[in-house]
C-alpha positions in Angstrom: -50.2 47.1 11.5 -49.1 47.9 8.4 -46.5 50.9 9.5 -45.5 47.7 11.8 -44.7 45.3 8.9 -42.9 48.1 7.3 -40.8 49.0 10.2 -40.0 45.0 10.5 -39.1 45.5 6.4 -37.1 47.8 6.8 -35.1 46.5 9.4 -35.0 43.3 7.7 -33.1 44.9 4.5 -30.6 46.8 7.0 -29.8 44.0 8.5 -29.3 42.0 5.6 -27.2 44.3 4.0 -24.9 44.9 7.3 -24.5 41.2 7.7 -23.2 41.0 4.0 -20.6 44.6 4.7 -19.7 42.5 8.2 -19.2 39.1 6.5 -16.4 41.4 4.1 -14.3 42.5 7.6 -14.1 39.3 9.1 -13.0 37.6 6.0 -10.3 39.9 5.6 -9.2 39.9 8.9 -9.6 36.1 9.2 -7.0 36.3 6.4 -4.8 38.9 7.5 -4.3 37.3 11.2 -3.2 33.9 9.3 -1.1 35.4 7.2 0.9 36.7 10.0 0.3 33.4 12.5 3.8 31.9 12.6 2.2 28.6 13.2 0.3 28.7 9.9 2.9 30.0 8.0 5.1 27.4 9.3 2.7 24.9 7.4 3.2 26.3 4.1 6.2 26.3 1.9 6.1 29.4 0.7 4.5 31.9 3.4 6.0 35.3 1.9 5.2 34.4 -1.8 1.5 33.9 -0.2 1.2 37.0 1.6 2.0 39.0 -1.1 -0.4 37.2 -3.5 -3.3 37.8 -0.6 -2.0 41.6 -0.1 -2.2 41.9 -4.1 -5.6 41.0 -4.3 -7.0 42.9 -1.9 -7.2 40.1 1.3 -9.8 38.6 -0.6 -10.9 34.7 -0.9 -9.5 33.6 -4.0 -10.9 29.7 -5.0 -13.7 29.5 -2.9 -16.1 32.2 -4.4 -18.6 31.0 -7.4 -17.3 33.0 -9.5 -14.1 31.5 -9.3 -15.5 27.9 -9.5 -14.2 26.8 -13.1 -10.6 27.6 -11.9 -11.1 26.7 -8.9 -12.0 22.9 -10.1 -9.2 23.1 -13.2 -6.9 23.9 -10.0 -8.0 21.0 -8.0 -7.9 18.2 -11.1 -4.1 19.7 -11.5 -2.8 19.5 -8.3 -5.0 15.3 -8.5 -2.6 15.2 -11.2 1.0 15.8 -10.3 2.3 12.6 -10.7 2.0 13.2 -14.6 4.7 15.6 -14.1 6.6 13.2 -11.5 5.7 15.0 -8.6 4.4 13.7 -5.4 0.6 14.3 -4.2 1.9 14.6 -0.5 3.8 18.1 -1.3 0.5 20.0 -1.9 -1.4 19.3 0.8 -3.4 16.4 0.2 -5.2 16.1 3.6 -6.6 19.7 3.5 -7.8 20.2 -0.3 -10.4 17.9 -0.7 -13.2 17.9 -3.5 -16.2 17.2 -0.7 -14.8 20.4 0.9 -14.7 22.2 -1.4 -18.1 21.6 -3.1 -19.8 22.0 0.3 -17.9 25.2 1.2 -19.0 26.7 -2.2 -22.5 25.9 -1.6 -22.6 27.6 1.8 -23.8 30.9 2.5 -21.3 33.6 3.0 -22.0 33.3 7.1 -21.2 29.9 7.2 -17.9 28.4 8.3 -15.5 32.0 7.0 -13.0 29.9 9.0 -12.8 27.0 7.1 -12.9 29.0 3.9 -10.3 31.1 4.6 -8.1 27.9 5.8 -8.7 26.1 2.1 -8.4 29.6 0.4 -4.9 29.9 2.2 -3.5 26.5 1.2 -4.9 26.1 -2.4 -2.7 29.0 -2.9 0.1 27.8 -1.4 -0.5 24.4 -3.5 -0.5 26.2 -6.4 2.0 28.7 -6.1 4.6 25.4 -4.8 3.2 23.9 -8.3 4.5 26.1 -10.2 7.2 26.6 -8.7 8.1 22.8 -8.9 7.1 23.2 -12.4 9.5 26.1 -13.4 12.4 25.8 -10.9 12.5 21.8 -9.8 11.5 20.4 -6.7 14.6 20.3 -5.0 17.1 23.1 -7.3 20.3 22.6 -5.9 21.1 26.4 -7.0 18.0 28.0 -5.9 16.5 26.9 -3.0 12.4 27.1 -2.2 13.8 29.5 0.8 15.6 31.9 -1.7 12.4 31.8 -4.4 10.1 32.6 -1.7 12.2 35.5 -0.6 12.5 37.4 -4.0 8.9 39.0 -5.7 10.0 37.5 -8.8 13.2 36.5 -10.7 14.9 38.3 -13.7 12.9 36.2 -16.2 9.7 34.5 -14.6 7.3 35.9 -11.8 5.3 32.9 -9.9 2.5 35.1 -8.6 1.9 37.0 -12.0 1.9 33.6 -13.7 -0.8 32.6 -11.5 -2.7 35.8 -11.5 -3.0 35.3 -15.5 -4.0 31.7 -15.0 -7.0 32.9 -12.8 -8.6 35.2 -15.0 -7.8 33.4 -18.2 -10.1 31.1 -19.9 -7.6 28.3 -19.4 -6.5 27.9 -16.0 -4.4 24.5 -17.0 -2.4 25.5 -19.6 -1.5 28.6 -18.2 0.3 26.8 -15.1 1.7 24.1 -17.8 3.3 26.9 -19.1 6.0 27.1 -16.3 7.6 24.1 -17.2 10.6 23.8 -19.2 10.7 24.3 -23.2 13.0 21.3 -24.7 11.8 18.8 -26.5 14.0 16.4 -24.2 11.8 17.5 -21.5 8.7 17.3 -23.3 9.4 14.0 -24.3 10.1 13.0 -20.4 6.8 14.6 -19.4 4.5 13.0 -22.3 5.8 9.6 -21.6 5.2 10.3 -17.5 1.6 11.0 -18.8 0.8 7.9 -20.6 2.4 5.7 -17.9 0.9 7.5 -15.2 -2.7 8.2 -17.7 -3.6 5.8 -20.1 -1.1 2.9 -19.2 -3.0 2.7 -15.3 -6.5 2.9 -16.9 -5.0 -0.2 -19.5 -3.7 -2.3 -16.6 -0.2 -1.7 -17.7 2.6 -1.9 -15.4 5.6 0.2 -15.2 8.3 -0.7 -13.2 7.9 1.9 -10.3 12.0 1.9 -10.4 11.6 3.6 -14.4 9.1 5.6 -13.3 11.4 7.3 -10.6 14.3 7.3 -13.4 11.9 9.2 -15.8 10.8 11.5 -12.9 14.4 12.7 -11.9 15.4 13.4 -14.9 12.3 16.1 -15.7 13.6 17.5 -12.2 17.4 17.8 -13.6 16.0 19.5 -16.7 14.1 22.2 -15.0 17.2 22.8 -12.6 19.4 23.4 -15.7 16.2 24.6 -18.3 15.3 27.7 -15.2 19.0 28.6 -14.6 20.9 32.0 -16.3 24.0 30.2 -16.1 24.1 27.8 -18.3 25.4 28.5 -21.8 23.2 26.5 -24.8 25.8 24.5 -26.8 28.6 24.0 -24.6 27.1 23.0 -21.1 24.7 19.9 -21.1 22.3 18.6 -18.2 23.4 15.1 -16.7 20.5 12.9 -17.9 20.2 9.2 -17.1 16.8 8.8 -19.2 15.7 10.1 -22.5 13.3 9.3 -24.3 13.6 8.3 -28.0 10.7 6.8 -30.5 8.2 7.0 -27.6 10.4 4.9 -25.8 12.7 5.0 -22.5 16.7 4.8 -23.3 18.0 4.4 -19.6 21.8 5.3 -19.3 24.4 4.2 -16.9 24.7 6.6 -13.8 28.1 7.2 -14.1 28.2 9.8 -10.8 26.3 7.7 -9.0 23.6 10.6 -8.6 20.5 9.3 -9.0 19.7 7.3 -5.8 20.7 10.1 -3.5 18.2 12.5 -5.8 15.4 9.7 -6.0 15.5 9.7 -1.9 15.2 13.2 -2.0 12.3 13.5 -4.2 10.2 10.6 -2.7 11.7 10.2 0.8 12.9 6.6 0.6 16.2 5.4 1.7 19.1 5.5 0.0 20.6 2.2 -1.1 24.1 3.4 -1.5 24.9 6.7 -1.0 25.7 7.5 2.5 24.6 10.3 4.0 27.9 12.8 4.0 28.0 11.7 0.1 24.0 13.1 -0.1 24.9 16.1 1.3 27.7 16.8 -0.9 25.8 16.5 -4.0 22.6 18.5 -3.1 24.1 20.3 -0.2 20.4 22.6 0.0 17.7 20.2 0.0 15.9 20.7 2.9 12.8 18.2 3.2 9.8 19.7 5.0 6.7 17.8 6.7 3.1 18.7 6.2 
């Protein structure tokens, strides 16, 4: 009897401990065949820039492991809170990274649901990597597109995946990916006021026209187009701003070449009230709007 319950011990551990090695494989290869699915990487918006993040660490889960968990959470409450940097929630896939998800997949055993891990894993990294890169380079750079950043490892002066690799095994996950966004104080300005209208001002029942919001918005995107590019020269080349902001306040300027509505409709998808469409083209001939 007791060489039996022994035997039955024993077999127990082996088992255990070749469930654990076998949970390992499939993960990876769960990754590794979506990485390569053209139909998944058709969903993201950068696919290359993800592989390359997944092959760097090893085809392993990144966010949903517990000892990622902190980060993991800092990463969610960033991406809840893109608006304070006048982006839109619907360009990091809102209807796949979900908090109840993401608690209950954390507090699963490693056996449970690999699938649905490795789906979140894949996106929260294309989230954040399309974060930062909105961050750094603009939404919609009319001089480098989100086809050409996702094509190059990294650029002369900034490197997306490094930025985000730091970010993950710092002890502040937040201001690390802040840190991608542009250095002026004309920018800074911009983004601090988008904070408290889009913050404190919501929480005070304090209404902002939606039209200045939008004006303060496309005007942080123009600065990190002209902030992230090595051609402009400081002192004799000067990004076209409509919107500044000066003693806390909003100075609004006249559009003088009638830019901004065709630029507004590309960053929120609405339609253009004046601009027609040959006139769009001609003045951000690269924009190329994708669907989740």
């Amino acid at each position: 009897m007791k060489a039996n319950l022994f035997t039955c011990a024993i077999f127990l551990l082996l088992f255990t401990a070749g469930s654990a090695q076998s949970q390992r494989v499939p993960i990876a290869k769960l990754l590794s065949s979506s990485l390569n699915d053209r139909i998944t990487q058709s969903k993201f918006y950068y696919p290359k820039s993800v592989k390359r993040y997944y092959a760097q660490n090893g085809l392993q889960l990144q966010w949903i492991q517990k000892k990622h968990e902190k980060q993991t959470f800092a990463a969610m409450l960033l991406l809840d809170c893109v608006l304070h940097y006048g982006l839109s929630h619907a360009d990091f896939h809102p209807g796949i990274l979900s908090y109840d998800g993401l608690q209950e997949m954390l507090n699963t055993t490693d056996t449970i649901n690999a699938a649905r891990k490795v789906r979140f894993d894949l996106y929260m990294t294309d989230a954040l990597i399309t974060l930062i890169n909105h961050l750094h380079y603009g939404k919609l750079n009319p001089s480098f597109s989100t086809p050409q950043r996702d094509g190059l490892e990294k650029t002369r002066d900034f490197d997306v995946l490094e930025l985000l690799k730091t970010a993950v095994a710092s002890t502040d996950f937040s201001m690390n990916v802040q840190s991608a966004q542009p250095k002026s104080k004309a920018y800074h300005d911009l983004q601090d006021y988008m904070r408290l209208i889009k913050g404190q001002y919501v929480g005070d029942c304090y209404e902002i026209p939606e039209s200045d919001v939008r004006k303060v918005a496309i005007n942080m995107e123009r600065l990190r187009w002209f902030e992230s590019s090595s051609n402009n020269v400081i002192g004799r080349e000067q990004p076209y701003l409509t919107c500044i902001i000066k003693d806390g306040l909003p100075v609004f300027y006249p559009d003088k070449n009638n830019l901004d509505q065709s630029l507004e409709a590309a960053m929120y998808g609405i339609p253009k009230r004046v601009a027609s469409k040959a006139k769009a083209r001609e003045q951000l001939p690269t924009i190329q709007l994708k669907k989740n």
